[in-house]
C-alpha positions as CSV (number, residue, x, y, z in Angstrom):
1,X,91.6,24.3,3.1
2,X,89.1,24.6,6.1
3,X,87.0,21.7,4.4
4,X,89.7,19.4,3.9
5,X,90.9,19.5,7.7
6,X,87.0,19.0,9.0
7,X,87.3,16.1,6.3
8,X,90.7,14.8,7.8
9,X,89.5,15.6,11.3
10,X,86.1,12.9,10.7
11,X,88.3,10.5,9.1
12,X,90.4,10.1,12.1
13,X,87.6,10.4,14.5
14,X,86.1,7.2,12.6
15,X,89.6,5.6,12.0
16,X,89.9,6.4,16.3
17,X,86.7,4.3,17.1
18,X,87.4,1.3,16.6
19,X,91.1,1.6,18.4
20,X,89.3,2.8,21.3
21,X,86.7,0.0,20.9
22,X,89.5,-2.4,20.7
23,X,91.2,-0.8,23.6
24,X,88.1,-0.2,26.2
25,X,87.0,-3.9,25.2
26,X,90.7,-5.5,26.4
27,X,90.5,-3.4,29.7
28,X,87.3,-4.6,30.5
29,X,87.8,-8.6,29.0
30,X,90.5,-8.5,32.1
31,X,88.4,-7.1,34.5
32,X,87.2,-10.1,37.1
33,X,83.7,-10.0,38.4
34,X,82.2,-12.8,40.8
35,X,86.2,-13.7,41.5
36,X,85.9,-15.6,44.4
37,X,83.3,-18.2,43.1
38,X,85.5,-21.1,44.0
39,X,84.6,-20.4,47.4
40,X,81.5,-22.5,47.6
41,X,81.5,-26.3,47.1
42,X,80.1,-27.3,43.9
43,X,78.8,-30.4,42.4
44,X,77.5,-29.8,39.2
45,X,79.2,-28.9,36.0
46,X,78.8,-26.8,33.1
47,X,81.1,-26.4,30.1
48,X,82.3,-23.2,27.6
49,X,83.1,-23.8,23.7
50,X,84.0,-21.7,20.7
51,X,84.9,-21.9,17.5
52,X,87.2,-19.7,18.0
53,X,84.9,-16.7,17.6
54,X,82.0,-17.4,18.7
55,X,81.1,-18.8,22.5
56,X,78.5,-21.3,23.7
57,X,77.4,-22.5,27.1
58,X,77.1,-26.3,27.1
59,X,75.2,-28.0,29.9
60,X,74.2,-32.0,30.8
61,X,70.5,-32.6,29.3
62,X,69.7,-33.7,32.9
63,X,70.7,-30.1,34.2
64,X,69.1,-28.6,32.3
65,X,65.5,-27.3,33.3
66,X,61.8,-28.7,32.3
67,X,60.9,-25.3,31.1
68,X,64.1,-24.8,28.9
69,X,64.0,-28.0,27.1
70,X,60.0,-27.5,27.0
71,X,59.0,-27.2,22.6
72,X,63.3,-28.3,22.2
73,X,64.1,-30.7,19.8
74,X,66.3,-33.8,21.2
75,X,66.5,-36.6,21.1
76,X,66.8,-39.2,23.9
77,X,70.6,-40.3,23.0
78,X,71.6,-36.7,23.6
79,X,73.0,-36.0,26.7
80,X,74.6,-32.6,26.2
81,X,72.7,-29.3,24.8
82,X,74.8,-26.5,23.7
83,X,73.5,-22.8,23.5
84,X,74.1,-20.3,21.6
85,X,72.9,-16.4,20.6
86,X,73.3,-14.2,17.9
87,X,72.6,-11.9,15.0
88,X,69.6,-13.8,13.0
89,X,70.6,-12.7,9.9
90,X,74.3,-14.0,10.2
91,X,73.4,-16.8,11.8
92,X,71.1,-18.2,8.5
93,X,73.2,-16.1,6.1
94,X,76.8,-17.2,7.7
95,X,77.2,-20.6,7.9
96,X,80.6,-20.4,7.3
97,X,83.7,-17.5,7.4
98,X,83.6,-18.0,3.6
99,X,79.8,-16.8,3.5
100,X,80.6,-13.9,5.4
101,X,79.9,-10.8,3.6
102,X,80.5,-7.0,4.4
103,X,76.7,-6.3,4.6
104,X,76.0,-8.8,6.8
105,X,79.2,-8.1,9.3
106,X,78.3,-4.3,8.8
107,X,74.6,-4.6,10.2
108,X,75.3,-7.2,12.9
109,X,78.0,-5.1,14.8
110,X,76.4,-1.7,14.4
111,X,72.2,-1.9,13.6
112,X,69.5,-3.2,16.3
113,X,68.8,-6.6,14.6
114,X,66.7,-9.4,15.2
115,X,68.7,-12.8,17.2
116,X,68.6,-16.2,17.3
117,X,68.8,-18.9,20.3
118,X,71.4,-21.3,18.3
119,X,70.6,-24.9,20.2
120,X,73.4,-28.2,19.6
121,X,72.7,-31.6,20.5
122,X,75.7,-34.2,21.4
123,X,75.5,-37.5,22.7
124,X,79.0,-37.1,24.1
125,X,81.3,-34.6,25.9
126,X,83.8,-32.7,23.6
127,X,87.2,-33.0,24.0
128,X,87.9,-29.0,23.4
129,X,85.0,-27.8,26.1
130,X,86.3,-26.1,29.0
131,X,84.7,-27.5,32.4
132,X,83.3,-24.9,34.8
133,X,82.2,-26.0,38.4
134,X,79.0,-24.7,39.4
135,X,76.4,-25.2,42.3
136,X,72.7,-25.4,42.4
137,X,72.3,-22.1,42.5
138,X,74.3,-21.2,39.9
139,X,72.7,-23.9,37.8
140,X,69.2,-22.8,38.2
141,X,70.1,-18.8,37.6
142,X,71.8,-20.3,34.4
143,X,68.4,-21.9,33.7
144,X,66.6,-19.1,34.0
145,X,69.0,-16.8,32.1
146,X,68.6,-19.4,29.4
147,X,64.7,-19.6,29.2
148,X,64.7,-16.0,29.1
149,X,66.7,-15.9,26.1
150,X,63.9,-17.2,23.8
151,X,60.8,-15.8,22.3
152,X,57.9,-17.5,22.5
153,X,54.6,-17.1,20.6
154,X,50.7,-16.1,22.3
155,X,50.5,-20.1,23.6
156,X,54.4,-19.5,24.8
157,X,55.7,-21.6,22.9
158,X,59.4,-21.7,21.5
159,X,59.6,-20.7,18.2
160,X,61.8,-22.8,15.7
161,X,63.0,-21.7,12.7
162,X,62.2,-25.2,10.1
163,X,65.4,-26.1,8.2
164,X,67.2,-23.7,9.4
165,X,70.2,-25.9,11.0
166,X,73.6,-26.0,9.7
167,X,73.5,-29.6,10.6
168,X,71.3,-32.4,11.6
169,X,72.4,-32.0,15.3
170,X,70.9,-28.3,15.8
171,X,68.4,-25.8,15.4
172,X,67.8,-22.2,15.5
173,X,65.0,-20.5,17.6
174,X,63.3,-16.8,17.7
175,X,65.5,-15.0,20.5
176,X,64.9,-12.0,22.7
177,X,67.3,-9.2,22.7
178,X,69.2,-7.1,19.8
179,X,72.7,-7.6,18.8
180,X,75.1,-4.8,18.8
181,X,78.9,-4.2,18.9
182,X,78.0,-4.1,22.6
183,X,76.3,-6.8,22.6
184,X,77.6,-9.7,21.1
185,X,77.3,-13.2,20.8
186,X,80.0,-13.7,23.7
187,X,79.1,-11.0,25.8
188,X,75.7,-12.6,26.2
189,X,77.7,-15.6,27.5
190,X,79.5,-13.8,29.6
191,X,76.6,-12.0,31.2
192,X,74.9,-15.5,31.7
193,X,77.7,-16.3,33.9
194,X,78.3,-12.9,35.8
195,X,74.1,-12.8,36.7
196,X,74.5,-16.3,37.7
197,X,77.5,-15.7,39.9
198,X,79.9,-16.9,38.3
199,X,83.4,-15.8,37.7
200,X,82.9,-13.8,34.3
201,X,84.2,-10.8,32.6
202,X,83.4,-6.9,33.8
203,X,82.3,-7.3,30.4
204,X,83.5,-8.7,26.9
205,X,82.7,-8.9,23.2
206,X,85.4,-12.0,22.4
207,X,85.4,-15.2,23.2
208,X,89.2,-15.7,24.9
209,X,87.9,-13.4,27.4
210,X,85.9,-15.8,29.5
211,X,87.3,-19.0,28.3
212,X,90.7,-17.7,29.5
213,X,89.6,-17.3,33.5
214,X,88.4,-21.3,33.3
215,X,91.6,-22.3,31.3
């Protein structure tokens, strides 16, 4: 009898930790850091997207810095670069929800893997992108943030993954970091924005999150 309540007593610990995943996550998603950013007059812009999962940060070609579109691939008809980080292997493995697998969900949210800078090229601006108001300052920590999100090789040099691209309009580069359940693919978005000042979440693994305090 004293086995079987040790066994019930881990099986509600591990049915508990995701609820209080879930729960700690929410509290923090509506937790506003860098609140008063309107404050300062701004004259640049800088947009948010998802899929509905998965955040971007989308800025003008022309904002964006020498040294971030340094060893890019664009082209000069593209006047909008999207960016994007995450888990390598469901990034190449998981091009669509239909290709998602339990392996591949199971090592993204809770093992130290490798990630991947996720780079989109459009010539226009998207209907369904959410403008954010920024100011120089802003701009250039969002640059920086950005550059140091890629791994660059002994010349430092961006590193592209060949073929990689779901599409013809994007690319996949070695990245810096690890994903984690802690830190996700919108979470890194979000602490782009918070480190450059901007109105963000405390912090945040989902998208609605940050896209909601812009809305």
């Amino acid at each position: 009898m004293s086995l079987l309540k040790q066994v019930f007593k881990w099986l509600l610990f591990l049915l508990l930790l995701p609820v209080a995943y879930l729960l700690i996550a929410l509290l923090l998603t509506f937790i506003t850091v860098n609140g008063d950013h309107e404050a300062a007059e701004k004259g640049k812009a800088v947009y948010l997207n998802t899929n509905g999962v998965h955040l971007d940060i989308i800025l003008p070609k022309n904002d964006v810095d020498s040294q971030v579109l340094k060893d890019l691939r664009y082209y000069e008809n593209e006047n909008y670069l999207s960016f994007g980080w995450g888990d390598k292997n469901f990034y190449i493995n998981t091009p669509s929800w239909g290709d998602l697998t339990f392996s591949n969900a199971f090592e993204a949210l809770f093992m130290k893997s490798s990630t991947l800078v996720h780079v989109t090229r459009y010539k226009q601006r998207q209907s369904d992108w959410v403008e954010v108001k920024v100011t120089d300052s802003e701009l250039q920590n969002l640059n920086k943030y950005l550059l140091a999100a890629f791994k660059r090789d002994k010349a430092e040099n961006k590193q592209l993954l060949l073929n990689k691209g779901y599409s013809p309009i994007d690319d996949f580069y070695e990245a810096n970091g690890n994903y984690t359940c802690f830190n996700t693919c919108n979470s890194w978005v979000n602490t782009a924005f918070k480190n450059s000042g901007l109105k963000a979440c405390l912090w945040t693994p989902f998208d609605f999150g940050l896209m909601r305090k812009y809305d």
